[in-house]
ChimeraX commands (.cxc) that place a marker at each C-alpha (Angstrom):
marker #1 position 0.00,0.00,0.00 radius 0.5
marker #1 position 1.35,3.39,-0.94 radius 0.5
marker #1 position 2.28,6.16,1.61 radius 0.5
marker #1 position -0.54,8.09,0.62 radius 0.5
marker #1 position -3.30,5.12,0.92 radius 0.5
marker #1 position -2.02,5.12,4.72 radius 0.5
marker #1 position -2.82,8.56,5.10 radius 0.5
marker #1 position -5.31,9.74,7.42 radius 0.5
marker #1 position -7.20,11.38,4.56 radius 0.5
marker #1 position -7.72,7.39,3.10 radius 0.5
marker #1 position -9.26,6.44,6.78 radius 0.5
marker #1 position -11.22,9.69,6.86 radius 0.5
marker #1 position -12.71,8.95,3.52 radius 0.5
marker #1 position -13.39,5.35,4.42 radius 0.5
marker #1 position -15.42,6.45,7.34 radius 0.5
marker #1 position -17.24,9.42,5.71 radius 0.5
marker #1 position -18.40,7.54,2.76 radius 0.5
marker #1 position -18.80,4.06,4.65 radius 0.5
marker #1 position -22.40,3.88,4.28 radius 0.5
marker #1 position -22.47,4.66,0.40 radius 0.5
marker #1 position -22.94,0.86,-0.97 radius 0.5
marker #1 position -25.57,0.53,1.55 radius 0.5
marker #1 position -27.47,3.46,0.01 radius 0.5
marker #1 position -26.96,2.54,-3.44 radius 0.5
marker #1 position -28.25,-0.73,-3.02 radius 0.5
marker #1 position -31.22,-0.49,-0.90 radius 0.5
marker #1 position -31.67,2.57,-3.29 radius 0.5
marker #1 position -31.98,-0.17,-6.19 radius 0.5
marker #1 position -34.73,-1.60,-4.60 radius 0.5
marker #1 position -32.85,-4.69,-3.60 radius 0.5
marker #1 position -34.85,-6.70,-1.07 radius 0.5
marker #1 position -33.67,-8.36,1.83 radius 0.5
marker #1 position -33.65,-12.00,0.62 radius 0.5
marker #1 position -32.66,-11.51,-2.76 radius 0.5
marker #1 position -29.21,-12.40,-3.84 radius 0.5
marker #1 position -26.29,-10.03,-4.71 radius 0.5
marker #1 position -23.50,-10.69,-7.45 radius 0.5
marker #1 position -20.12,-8.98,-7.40 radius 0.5
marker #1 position -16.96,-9.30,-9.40 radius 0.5
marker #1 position -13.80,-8.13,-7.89 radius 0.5
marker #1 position -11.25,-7.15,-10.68 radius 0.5
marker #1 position -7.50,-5.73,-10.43 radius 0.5
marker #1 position -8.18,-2.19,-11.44 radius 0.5
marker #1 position -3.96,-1.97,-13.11 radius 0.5
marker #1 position -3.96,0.70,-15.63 radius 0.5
marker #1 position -1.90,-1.08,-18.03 radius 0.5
marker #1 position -4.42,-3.96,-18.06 radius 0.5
marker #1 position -6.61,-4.74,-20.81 radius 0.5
marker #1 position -10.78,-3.60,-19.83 radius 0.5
marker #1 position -11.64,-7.33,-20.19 radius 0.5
marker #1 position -12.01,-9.25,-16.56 radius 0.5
marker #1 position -9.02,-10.81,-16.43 radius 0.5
marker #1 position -8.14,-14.33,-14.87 radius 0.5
marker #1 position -4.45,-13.76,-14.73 radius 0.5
marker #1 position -2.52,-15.78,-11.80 radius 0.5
marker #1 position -1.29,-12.46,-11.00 radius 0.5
marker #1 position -4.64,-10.44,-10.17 radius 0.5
marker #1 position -7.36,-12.71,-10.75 radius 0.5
marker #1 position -11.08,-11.80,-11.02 radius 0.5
marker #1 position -13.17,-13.24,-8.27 radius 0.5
marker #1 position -16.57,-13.46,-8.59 radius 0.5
marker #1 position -18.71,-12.87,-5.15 radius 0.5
marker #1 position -22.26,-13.04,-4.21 radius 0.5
marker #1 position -24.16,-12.60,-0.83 radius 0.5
marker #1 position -27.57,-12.12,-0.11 radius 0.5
marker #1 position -28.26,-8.72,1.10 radius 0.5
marker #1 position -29.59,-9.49,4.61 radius 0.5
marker #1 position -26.44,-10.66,5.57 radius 0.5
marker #1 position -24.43,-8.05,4.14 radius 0.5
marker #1 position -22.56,-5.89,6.50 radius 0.5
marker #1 position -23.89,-1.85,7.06 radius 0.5
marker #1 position -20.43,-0.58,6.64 radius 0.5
marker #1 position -18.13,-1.28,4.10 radius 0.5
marker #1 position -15.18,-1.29,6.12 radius 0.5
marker #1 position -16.75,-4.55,6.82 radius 0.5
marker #1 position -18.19,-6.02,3.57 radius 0.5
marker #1 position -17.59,-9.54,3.29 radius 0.5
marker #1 position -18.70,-11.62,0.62 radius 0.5
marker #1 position -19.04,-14.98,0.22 radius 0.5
marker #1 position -16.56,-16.78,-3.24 radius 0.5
marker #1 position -17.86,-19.40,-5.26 radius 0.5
marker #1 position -16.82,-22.40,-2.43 radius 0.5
marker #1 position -18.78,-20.11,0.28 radius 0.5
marker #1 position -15.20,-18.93,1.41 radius 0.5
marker #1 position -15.61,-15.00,2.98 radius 0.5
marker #1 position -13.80,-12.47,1.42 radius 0.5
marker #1 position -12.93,-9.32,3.27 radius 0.5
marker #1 position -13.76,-6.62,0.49 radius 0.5
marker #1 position -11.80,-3.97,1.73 radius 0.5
marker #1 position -8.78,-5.84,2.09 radius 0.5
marker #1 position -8.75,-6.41,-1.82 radius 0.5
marker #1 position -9.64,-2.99,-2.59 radius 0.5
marker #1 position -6.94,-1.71,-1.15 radius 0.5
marker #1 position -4.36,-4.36,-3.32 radius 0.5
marker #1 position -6.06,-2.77,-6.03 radius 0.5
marker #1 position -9.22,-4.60,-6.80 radius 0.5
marker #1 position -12.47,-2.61,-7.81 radius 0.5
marker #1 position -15.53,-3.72,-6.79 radius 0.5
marker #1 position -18.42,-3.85,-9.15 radius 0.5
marker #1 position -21.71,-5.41,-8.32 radius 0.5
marker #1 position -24.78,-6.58,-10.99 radius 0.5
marker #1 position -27.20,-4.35,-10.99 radius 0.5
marker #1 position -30.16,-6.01,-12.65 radius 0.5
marker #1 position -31.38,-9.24,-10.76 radius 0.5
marker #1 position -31.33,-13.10,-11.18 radius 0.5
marker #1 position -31.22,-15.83,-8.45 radius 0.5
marker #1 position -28.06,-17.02,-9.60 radius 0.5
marker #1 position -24.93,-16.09,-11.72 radius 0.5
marker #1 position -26.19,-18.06,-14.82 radius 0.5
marker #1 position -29.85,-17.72,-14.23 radius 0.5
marker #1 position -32.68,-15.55,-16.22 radius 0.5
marker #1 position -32.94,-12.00,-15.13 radius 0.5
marker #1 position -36.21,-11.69,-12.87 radius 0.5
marker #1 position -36.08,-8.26,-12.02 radius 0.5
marker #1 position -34.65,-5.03,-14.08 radius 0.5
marker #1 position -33.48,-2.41,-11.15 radius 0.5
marker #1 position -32.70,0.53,-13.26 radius 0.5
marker #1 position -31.53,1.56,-16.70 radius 0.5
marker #1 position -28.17,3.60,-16.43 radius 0.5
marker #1 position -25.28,5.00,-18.31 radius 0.5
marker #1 position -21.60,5.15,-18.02 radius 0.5
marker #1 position -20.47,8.42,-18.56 radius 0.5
marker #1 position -16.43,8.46,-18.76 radius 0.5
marker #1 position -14.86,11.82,-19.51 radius 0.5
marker #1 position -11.28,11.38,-18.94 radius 0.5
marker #1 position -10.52,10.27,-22.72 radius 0.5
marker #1 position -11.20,10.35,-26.23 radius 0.5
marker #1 position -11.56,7.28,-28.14 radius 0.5
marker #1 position -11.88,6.98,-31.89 radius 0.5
marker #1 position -11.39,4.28,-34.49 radius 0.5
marker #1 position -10.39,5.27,-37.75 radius 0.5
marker #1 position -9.44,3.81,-41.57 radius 0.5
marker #1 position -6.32,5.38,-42.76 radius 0.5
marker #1 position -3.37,7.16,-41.57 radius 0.5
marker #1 position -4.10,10.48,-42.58 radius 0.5
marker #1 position -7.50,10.33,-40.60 radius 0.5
marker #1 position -5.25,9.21,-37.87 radius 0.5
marker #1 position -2.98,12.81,-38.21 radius 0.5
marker #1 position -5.50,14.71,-38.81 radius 0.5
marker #1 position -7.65,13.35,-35.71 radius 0.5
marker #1 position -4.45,14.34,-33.61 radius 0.5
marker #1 position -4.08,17.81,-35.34 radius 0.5
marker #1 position -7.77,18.98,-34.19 radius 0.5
marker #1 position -6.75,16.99,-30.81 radius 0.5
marker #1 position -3.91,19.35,-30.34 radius 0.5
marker #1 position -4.56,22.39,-31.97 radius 0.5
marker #1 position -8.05,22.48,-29.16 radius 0.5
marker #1 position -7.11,24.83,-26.66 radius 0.5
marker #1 position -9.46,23.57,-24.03 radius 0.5
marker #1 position -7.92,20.06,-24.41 radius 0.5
marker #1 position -5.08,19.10,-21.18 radius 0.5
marker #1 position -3.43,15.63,-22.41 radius 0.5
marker #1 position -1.52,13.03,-20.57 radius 0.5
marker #1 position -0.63,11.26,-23.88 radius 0.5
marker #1 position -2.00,9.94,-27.35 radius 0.5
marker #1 position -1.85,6.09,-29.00 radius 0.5
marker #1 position -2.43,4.92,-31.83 radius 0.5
marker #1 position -3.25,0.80,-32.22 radius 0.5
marker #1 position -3.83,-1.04,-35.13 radius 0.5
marker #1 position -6.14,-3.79,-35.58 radius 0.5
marker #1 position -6.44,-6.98,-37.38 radius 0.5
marker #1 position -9.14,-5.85,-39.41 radius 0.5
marker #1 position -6.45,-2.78,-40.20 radius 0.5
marker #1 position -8.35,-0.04,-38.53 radius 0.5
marker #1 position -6.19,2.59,-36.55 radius 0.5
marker #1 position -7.90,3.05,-32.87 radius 0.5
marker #1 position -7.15,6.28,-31.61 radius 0.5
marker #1 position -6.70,6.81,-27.87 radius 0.5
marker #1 position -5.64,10.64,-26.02 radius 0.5
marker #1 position -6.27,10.73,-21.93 radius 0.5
marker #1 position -7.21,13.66,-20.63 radius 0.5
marker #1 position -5.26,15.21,-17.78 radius 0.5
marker #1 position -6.94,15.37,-14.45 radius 0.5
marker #1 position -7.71,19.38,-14.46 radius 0.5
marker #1 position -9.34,18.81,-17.60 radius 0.5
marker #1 position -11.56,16.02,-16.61 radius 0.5
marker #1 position -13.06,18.06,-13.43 radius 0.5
marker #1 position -13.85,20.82,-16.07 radius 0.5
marker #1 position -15.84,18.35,-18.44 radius 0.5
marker #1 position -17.23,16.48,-15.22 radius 0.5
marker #1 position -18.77,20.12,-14.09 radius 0.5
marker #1 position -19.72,20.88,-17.83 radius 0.5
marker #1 position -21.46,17.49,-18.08 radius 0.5
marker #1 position -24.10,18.11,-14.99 radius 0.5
marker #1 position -24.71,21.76,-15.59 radius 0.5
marker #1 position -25.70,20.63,-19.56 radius 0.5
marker #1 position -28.05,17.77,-18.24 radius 0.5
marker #1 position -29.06,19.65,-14.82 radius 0.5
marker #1 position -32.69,19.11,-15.80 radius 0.5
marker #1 position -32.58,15.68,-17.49 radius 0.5
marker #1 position -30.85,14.13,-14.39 radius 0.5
marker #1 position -31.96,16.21,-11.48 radius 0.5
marker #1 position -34.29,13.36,-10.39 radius 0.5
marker #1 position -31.75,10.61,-10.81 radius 0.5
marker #1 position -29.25,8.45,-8.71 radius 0.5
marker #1 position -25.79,9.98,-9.53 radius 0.5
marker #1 position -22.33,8.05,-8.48 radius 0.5
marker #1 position -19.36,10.09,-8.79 radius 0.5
marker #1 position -16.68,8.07,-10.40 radius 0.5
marker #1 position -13.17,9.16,-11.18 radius 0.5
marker #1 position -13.31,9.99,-14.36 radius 0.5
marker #1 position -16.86,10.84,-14.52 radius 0.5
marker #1 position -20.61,9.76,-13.42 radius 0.5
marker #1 position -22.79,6.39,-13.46 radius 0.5
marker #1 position -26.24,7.47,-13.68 radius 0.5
marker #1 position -29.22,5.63,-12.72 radius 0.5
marker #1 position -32.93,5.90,-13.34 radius 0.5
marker #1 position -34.16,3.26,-10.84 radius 0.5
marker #1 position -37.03,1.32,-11.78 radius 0.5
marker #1 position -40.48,-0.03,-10.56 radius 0.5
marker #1 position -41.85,-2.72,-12.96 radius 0.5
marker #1 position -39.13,-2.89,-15.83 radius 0.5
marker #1 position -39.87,-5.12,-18.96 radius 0.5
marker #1 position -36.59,-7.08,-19.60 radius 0.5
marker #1 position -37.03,-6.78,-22.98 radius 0.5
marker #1 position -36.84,-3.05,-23.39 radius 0.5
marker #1 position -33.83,-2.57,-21.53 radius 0.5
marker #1 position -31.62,-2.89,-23.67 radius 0.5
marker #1 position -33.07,-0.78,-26.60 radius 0.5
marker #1 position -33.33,2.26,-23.70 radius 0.5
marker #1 position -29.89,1.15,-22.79 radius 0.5
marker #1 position -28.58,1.92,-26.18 radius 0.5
marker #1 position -31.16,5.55,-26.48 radius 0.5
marker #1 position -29.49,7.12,-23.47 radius 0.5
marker #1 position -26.06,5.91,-24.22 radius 0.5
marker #1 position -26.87,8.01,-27.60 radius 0.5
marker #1 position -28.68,10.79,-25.58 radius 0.5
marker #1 position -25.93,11.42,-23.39 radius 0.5
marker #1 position -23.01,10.24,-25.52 radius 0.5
marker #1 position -22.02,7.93,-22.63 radius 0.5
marker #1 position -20.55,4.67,-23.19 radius 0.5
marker #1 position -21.87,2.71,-26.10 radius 0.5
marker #1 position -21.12,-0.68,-24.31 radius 0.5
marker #1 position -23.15,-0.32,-21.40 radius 0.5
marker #1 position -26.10,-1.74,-22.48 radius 0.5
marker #1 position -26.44,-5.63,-21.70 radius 0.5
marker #1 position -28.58,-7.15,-19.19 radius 0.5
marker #1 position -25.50,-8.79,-16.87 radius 0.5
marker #1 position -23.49,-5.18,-16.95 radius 0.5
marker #1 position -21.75,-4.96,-13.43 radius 0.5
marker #1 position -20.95,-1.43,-12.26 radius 0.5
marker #1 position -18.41,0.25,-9.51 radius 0.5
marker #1 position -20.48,0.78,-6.39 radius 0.5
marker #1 position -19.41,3.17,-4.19 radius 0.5
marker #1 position -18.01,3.49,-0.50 radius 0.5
marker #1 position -14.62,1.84,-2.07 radius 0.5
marker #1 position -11.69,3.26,-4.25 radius 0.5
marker #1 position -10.94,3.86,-7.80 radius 0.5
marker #1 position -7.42,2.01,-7.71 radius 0.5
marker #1 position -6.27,2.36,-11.45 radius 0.5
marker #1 position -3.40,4.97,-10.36 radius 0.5
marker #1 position -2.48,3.56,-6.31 radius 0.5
marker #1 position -0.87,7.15,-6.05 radius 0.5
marker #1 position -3.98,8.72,-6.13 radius 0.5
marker #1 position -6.62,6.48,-5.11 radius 0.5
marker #1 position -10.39,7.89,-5.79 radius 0.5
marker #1 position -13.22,7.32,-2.96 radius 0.5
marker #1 position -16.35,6.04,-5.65 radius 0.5
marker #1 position -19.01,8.27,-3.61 radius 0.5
marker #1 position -22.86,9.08,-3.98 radius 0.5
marker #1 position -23.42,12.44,-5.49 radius 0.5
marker #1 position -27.51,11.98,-5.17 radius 0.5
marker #1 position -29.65,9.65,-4.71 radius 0.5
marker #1 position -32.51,11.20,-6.33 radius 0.5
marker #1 position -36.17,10.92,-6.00 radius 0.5
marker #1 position -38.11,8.46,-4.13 radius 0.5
marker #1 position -40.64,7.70,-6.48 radius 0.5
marker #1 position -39.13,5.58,-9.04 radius 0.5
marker #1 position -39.31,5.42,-12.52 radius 0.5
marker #1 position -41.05,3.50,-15.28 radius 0.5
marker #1 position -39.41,3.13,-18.68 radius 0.5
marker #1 position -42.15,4.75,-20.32 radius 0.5
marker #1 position -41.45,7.72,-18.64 radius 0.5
marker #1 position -37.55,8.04,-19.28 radius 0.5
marker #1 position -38.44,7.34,-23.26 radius 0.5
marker #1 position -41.00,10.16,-23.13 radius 0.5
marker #1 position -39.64,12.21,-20.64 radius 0.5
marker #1 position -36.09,12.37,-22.42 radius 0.5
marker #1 position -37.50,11.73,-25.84 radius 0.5
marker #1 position -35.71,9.05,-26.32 radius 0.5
marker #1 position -34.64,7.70,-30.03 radius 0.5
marker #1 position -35.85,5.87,-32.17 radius 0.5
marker #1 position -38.90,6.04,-30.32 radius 0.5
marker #1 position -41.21,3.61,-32.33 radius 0.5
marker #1 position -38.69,0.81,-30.96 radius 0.5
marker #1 position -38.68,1.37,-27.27 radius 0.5
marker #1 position -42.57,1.07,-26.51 radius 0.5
marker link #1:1,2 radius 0.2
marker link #1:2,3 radius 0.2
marker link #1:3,4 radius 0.2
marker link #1:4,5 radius 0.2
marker link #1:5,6 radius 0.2
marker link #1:6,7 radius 0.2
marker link #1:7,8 radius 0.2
marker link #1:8,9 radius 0.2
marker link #1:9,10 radius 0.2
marker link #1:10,11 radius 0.2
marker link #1:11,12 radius 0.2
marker link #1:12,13 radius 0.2
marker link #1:13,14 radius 0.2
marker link #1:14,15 radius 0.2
marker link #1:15,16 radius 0.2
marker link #1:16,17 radius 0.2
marker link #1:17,18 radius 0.2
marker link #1:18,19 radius 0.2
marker link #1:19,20 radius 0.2
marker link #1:20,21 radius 0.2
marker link #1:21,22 radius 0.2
marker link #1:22,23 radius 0.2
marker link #1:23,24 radius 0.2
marker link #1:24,25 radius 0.2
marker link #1:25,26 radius 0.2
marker link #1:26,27 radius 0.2
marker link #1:27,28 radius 0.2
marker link #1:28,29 radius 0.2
marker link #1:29,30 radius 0.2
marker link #1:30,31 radius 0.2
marker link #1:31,32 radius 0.2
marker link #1:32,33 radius 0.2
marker link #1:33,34 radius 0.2
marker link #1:34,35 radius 0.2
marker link #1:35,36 radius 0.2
marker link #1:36,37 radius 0.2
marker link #1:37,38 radius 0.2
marker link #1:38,39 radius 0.2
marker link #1:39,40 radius 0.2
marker link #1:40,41 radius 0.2
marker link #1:41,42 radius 0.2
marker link #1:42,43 radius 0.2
marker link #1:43,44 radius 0.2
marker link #1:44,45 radius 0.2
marker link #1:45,46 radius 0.2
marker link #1:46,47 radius 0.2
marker link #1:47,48 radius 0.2
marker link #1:48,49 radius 0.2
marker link #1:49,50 radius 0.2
marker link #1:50,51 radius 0.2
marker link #1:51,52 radius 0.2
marker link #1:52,53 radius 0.2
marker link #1:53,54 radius 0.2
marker link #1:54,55 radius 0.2
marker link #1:55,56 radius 0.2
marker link #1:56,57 radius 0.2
marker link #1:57,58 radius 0.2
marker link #1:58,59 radius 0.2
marker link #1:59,60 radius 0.2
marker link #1:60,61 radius 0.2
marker link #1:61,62 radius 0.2
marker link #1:62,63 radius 0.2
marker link #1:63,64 radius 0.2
marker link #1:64,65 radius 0.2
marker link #1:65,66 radius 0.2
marker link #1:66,67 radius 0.2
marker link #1:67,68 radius 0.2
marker link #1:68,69 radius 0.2
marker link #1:69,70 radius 0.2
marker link #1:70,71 radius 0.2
marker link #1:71,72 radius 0.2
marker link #1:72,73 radius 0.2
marker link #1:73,74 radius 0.2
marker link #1:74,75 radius 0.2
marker link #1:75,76 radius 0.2
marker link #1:76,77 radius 0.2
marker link #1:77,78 radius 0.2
marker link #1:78,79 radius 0.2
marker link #1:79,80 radius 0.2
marker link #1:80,81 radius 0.2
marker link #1:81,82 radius 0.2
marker link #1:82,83 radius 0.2
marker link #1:83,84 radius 0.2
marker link #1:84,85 radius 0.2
marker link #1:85,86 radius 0.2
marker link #1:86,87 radius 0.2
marker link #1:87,88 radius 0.2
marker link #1:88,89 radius 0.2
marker link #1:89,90 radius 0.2
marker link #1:90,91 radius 0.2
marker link #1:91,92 radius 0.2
marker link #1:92,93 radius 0.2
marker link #1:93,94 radius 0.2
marker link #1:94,95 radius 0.2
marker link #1:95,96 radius 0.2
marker link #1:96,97 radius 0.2
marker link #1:97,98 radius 0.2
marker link #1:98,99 radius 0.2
marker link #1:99,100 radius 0.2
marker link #1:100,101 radius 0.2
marker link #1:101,102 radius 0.2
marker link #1:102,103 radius 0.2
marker link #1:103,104 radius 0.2
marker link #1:104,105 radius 0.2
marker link #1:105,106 radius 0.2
marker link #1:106,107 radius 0.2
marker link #1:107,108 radius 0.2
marker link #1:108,109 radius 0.2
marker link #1:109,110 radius 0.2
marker link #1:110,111 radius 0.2
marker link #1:111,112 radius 0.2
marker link #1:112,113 radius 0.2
marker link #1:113,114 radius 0.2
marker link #1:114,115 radius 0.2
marker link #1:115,116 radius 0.2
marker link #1:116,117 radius 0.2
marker link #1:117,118 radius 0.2
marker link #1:118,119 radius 0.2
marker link #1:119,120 radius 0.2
marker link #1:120,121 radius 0.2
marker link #1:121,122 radius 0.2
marker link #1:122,123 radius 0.2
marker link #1:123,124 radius 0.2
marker link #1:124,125 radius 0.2
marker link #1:125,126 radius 0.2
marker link #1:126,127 radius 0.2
marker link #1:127,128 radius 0.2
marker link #1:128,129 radius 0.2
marker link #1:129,130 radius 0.2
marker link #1:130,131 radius 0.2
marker link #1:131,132 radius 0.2
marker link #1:132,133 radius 0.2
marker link #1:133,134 radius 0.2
marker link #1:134,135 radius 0.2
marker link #1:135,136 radius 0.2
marker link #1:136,137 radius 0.2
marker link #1:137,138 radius 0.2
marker link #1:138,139 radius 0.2
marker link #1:139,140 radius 0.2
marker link #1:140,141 radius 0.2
marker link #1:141,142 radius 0.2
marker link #1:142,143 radius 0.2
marker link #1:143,144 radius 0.2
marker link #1:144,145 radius 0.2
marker link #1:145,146 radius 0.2
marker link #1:146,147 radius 0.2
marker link #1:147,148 radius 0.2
marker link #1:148,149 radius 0.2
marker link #1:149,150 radius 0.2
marker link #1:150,151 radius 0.2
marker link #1:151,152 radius 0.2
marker link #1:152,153 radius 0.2
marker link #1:153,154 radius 0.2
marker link #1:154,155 radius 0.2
marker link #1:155,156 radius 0.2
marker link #1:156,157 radius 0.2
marker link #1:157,158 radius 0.2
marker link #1:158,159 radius 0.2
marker link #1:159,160 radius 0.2
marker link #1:160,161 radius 0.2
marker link #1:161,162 radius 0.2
marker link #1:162,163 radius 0.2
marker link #1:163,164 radius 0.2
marker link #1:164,165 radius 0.2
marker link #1:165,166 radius 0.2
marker link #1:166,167 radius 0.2
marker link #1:167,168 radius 0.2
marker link #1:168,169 radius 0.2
marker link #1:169,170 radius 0.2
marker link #1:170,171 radius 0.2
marker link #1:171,172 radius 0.2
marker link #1:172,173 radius 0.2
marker link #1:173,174 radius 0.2
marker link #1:174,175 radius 0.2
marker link #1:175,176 radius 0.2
marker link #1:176,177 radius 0.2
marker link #1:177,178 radius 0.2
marker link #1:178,179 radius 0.2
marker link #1:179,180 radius 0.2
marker link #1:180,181 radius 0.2
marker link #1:181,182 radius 0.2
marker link #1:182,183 radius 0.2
marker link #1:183,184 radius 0.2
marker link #1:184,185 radius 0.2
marker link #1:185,186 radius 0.2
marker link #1:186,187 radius 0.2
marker link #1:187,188 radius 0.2
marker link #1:188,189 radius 0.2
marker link #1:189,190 radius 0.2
marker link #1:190,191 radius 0.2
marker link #1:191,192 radius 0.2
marker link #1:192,193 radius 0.2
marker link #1:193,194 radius 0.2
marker link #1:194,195 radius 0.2
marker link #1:195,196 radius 0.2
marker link #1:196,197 radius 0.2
marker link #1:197,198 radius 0.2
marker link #1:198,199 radius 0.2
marker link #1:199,200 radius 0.2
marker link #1:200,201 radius 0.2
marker link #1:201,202 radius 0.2
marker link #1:202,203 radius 0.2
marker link #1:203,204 radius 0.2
marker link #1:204,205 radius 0.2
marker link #1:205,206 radius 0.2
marker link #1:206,207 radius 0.2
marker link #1:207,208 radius 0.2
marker link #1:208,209 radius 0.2
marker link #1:209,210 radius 0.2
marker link #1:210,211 radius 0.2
marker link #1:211,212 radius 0.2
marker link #1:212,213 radius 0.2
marker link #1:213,214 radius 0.2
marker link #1:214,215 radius 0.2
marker link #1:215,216 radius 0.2
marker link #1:216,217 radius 0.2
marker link #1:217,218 radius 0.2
marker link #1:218,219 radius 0.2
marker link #1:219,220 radius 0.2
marker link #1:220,221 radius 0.2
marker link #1:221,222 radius 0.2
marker link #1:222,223 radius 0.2
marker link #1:223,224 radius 0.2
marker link #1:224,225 radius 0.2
marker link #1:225,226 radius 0.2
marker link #1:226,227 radius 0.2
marker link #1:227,228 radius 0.2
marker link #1:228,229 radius 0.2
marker link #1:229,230 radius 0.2
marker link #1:230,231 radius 0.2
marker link #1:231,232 radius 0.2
marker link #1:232,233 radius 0.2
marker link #1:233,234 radius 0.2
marker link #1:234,235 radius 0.2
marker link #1:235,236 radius 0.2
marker link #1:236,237 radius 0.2
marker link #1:237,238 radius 0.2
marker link #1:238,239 radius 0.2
marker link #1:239,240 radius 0.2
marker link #1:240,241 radius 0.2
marker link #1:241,242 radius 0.2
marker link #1:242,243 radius 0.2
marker link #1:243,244 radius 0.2
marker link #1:244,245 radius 0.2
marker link #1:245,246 radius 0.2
marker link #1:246,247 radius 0.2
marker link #1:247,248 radius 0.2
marker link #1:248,249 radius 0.2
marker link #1:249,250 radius 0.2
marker link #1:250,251 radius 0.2
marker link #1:251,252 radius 0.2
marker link #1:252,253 radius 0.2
marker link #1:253,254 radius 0.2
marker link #1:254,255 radius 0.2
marker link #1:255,256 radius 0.2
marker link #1:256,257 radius 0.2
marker link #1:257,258 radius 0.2
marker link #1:258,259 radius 0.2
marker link #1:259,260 radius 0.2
marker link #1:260,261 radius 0.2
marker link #1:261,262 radius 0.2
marker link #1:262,263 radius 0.2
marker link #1:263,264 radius 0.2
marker link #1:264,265 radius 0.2
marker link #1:265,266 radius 0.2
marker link #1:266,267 radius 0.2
marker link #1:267,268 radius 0.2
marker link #1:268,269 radius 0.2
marker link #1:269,270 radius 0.2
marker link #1:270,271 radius 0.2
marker link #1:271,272 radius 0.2
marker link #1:272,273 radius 0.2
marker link #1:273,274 radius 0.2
marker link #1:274,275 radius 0.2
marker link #1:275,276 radius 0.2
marker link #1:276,277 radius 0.2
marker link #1:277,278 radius 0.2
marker link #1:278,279 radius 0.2
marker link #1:279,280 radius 0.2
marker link #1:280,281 radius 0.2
marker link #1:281,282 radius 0.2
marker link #1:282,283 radius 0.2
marker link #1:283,284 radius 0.2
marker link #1:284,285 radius 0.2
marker link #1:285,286 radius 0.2
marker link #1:286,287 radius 0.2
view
């Protein structure tokens, strides 16, 4: 653990945000006998997004049922696929996140029962492009750097099998609080209602659900991805998400406490009121 995880600032956190993945979930409209899935995975930066199962840092995959699970998560333990517990914390702080499934089924492989919200990723802290030919590629980077709101860390340039160039520049911190501001005052009145989670680079935002049809989530999934421009993946049924009360380990030098911005209203919402109350696209699809 670095010097600056054994701050007192890293305890302080811990305790000021140690009720946060309480909130979130009862928030979800979890109920107390109903299962919970989480997946543990090494946040490294160098590491490819996919859930690794790497001797190294491999991905564990948790569950417990939510009237067993601790108030605090200082004291989250979950139980590992042989019922062994696993002290959540502990991990997090060797630099696992924690992400949990947020729409329901009994068990890992099972049907979906229950859809608890529809959501978005919105991630701020890069800009990600795939392109055909080189000069798309230089000229891409030209309008990247010539912006003079942009703050970079650095810009790569991959190329596929298929022979596609994927473009990726990361942000510098100063410049993703900027965008992260930007982003809420834009959608103020679109997401003043909602759940919002405070992630590193950005927000998760959730419009929790009462009676959700399984079968439209994922065309609304893919609308408000396209509403928002949030991320385009985020749209199947098993999607796990960070929950917060633990840290954003991806740089261990300067860990970020995954927090509860707002938990929104209590009434929650039905899916035909997020299609017509964000006018949603294309429309004749989603109802």
């Amino acid at each position: 653990m670095t010097q600056r995880l054994s701050s007192m600032r890293y305890t302080r956190n811990l305790r000021r945000f140690s009720s946060h993945a309480r909130h979130f979930i009862k928030k979800l409209g979890c109920k107390q006998n109903e299962q919970l899935h989480f997946i543990l995975v090494h946040d490294d930066k160098n590491k490819n997004k996919r859930f690794s199962s790497s001797s190294n840092h491999p991905a564990m995959t948790l569950h417990k049922p939510l009237n067993l699970l601790e108030r605090s998560t200082p004291q989250f333990t979950l139980f590992s696929k042989r019922n062994k517990l696993i002290h959540v914390l502990s991990q997090n702080k060797r630099g696992y996140a924690v992400f949990m499934e947020i729409n329901y089924r009994e068990t890992r492989t099972g049907d979906f029962k229950k859809i608890r919200a529809q959501f978005i990723d919105v991630d701020l802290n890069k800009i990600s492009v795939h392109l055909d030919t080189k000069e798309q590629v230089k000229q891409m980077i030209e309008s990247i750097q010539s912006d003079p709101a942009e703050q970079l860390q650095s810009i790569t340039v991959k190329k596929n099998k298929q022979g596609r160039y994927h473009l990726l520049a990361l942000r510098k911190k100063q410049r993703v609080t900027k965008l992260k501001n930007a982003f809420i005052k834009k959608f103020k009145i679109q997401i003043k209602d909602t759940m919002i989670i405070e992630t590193k680079n950005g927000y998760h935002i959730y419009w929790v659900l009462q009676g959700g049809s399984v079968s439209k989530f994922v065309p609304i999934q893919k609308a408000l991805a396209k509403k928002f421009s949030s991320d385009p993946m985020i749209t199947n049924l098993s999607r796990v998400m960070r929950i917060p009360g633990f840290y954003h380990m991806k740089n261990p030098r300067s860990p970020f406490m995954v927090r509860v911005k707002q938990l929104g209203r209590k009434k929650p919402f039905s899916q035909e009121e997020i299609i017509h109350s964000l006018a949603l696209e294309p429309f004749n699809q989603l109802i």
